[in-house]
N, C-alpha and C positions, 0 to 999 in steps of 0.2 A: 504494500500500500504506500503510494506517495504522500508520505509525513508534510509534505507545502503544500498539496492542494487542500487537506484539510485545515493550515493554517491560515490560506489564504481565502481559504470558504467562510460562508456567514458562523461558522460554529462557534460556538464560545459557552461556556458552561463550566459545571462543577465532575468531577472523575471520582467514585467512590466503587473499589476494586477489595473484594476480599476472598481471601481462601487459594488467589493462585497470583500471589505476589501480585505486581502492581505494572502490568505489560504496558498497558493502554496509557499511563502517567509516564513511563519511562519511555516510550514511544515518542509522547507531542515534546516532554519536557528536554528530550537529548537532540533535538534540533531546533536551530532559532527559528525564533517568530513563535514560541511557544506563548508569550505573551495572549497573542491575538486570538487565543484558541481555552486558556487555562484561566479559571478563575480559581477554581484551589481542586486540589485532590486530597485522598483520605482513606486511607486503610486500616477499620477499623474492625482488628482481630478477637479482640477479650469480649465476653462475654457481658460483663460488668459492662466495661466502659458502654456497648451497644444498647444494654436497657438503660442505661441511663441516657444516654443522650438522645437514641433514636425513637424509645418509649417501646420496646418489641418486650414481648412477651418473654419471661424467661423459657417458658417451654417451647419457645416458637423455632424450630430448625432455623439454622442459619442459609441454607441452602432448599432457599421457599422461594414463590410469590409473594408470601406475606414479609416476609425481609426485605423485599427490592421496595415493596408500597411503602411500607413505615419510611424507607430512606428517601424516596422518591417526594414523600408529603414534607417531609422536613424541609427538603429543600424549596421547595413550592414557594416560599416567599420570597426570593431571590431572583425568583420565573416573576412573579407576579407583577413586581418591581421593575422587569424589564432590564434590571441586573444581569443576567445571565439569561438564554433561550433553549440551554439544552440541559439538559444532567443524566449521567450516564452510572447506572449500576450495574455492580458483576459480583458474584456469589457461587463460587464452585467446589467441590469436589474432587481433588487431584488424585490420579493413581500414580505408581510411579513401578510399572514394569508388575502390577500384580494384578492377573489374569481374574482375578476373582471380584475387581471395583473397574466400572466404566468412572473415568471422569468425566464429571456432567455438574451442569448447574445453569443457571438465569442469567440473562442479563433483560435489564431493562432501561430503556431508552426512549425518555421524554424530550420533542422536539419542541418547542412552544406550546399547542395544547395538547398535541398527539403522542399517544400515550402508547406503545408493543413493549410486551415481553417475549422473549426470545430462548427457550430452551436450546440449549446447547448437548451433546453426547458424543466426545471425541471417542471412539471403537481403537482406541490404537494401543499395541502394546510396544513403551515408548518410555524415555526418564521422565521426570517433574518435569526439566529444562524443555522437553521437547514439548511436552502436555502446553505450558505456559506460551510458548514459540506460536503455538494453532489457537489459542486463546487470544491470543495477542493479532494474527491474523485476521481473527473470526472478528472481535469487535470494533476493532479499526474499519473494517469493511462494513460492518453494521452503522459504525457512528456517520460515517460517510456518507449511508445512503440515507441520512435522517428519517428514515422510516418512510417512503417511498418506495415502494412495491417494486424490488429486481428483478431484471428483466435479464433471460438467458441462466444458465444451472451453474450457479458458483460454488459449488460443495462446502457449504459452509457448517457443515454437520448440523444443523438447526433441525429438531424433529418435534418440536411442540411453537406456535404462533400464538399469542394472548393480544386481542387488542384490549384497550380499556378503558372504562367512560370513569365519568367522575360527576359526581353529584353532591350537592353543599345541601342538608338536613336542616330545618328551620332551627336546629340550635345551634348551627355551623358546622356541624360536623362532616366530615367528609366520609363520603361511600363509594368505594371504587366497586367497578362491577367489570368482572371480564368474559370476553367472549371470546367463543371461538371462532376461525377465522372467517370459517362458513355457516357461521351464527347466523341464520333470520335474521333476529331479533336485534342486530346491530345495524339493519337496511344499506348493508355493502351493493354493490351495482356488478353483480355479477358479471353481465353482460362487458362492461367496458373492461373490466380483469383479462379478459383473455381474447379481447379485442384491438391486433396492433396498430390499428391507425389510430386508437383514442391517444388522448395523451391523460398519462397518470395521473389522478391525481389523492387528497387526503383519504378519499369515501373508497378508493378502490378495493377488493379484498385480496388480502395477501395469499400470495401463491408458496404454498411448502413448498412445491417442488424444483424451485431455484433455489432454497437457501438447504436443503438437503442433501448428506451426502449421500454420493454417487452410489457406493456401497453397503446402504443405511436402506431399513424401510423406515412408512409411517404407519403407526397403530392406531385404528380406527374403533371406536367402542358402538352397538346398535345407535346409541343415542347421537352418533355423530359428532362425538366428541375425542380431540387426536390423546393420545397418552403414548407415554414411553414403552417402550417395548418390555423393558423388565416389570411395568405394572401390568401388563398382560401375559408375561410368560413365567415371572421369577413363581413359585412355589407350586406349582404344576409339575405332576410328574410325565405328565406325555399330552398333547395334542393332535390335533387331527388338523391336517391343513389341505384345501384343496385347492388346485392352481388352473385357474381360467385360462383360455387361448392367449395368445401375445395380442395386442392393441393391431389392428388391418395395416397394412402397408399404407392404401391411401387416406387412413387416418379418418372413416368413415364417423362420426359419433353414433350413427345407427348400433354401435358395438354393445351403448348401454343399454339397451332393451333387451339386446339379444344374450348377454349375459344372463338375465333373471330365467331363461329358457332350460341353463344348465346347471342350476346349483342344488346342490343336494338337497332332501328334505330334512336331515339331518343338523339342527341347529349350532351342534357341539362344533362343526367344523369350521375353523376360522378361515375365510376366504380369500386367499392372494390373488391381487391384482397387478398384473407385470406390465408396464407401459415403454414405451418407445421414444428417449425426448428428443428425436430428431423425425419427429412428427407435427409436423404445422401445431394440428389441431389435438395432442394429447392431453392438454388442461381440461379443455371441455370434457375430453374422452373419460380422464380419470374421476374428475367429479360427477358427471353422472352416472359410471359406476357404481363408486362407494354413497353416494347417497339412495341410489336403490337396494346396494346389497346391507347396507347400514339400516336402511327402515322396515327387512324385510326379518331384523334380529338378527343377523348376524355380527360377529367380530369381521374387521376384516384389516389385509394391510395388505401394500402398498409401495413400488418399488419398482428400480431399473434394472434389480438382478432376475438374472432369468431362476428356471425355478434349483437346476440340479447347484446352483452357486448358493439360493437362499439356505438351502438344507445346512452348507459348509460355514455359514453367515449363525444359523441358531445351531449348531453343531458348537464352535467356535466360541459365542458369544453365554450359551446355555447348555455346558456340557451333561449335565443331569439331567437333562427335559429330553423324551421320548418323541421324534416327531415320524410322523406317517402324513404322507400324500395322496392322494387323489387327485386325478385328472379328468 
């Protein structure tokens, strides 16, 4: 990532990095012009010191949603002020070469009013130093796009999108409320999402399958809502997973109807959907997939591995989970 265009862009805001050292501050701050970009950063590891200052629950995981919001409101008056327009939270999980913890964790990134969290899950077995190096990639690339719907597949390991509204309570109080990305009920404009001649803009809804990595799925719950892959697979001793045709060569959307003609009657089976993203029209293709095999009660997930790779992908990632296919 070019450290000057972000300092010669509108950004400027507060950096608060915790759990996988301090990438994104050591980034703007070791090349000039960090001025124009830095109002203060803050890496705030103890326990203590975070319920006192940020008000977080002590039971509250440090690697939440609910961590990124408390630090995100704090700073809100500094936003409000016109002081600052961005503030950028990060909250992870580092592994370091042990096959038994993904590093994974939140970041969250408020641009003026517009609110994403961004679940991160690096799949790599790798040191801290490298874990931090793809950290340090992944949200430089995120701060960049100020939250702005990317366009093209930048493997940014991103497998959960939160946007999130904010509401002030007749006694002041603030109530975030997150949705998912293909939430209703946030009146995102599907249509221009996956329409290239629109031009992007705040209402668009975000597309997983650019900031996703390449060798990652996404986990779809009936209700249509994405989750990590270890909250669908970790304590199960075997699954059933059946793997639908590859997406048509000329990228037909007719594929989502004609999926609900082949799926088992079998509920228990989680339904893989393999897509092609060197297909015009796959966004379309993939969302009206998963939103019919999603309302029809299924699990289902989501991906550019074809399927004898997915098996070596939860082989790999879940070596105690039993899985069987069907075709």
């Amino acid at each position: 990532m070019d450290i000057q265009a972000i300092h010669n862009s509108p950004i400027f805001g507060v950096y608060i990095e915790t759990g996988a050292s301090v990438p994104i501050a050591n980034a703007l701050l070791n090349e000039a012009g960090a001025s124009k970009t830095v109002y203060l950063t803050e890496s705030p590891y103890n326990q203590e010191y975070v319920v006192a200052k940020y008000g977080l629950d002590p039971n509250t995981r440090s690697v939440s949603t609910d961590f990124v919001l408390k630090v995100l409101d704090y700073y809100q008056p500094l936003l409000d002020s016109k002081r600052i327009n961005t503030i950028y939270v990060s909250t992870f999980q580092v592994s370091n070469k042990d096959a038994s913890m993904v590093t994974h964790g939140w970041i969250g990134l408020q641009y003026y009013d517009t609110i994403v969290l961004y679940h991160i899950s690096v799949r790599k077995w790798q040191t801290r130093q490298q874990h931090i190096a793809d950290i340090a990639h992944i949200g430089l690339k995120l701060l960049f796009s100020t939250n702005v719907p990317l366009r093209g597949i930048s493997n940014l390991c991103v497998d959960i999108i939160l946007s999130v509204t904010k509401d002030v309570d007749v006694n002041g109080y603030v109530n975030y409320t997150l949705h998912n990305i293909y939430d209703d009920s946030s009146n995102h404009d599907l249509h221009n999402t996956y329409d290239d001649s629109s031009n992007y803009n705040l209402h668009d809804t975000y597309n997983i399958y650019n900031y996703m990595g390449v060798n990652d799925i996404i986990c779809w719950t009936p209700n249509f809502e994405m989750v990590r892959a270890e909250d669908m697979f970790r304590g199960r001793s075997g699954i059933k997973i059946y793997d639908t045709y590859a997406t048509p060569s000329d990228g037909s959307i007719a594929r989502g109807n004609a999926v609900l003609g082949v799926l088992p009657e079998d509920r228990s089976y989680i339904i893989y959907l393999q897509f092609q993203p060197n297909i015009v029209d796959y966004r379309k293709i993939i969302e009206v997939d998963i939103r019919n095999v999603c309302s029809l009660g299924y699990y289902c997930i989501s991906g550019m591995l074809p399927v004898n790779h997915l098996y070596l992908y939860s082989n790999s990632q879940f070596p105690d989970l039993t899985v069987t296919y069907d075709t």
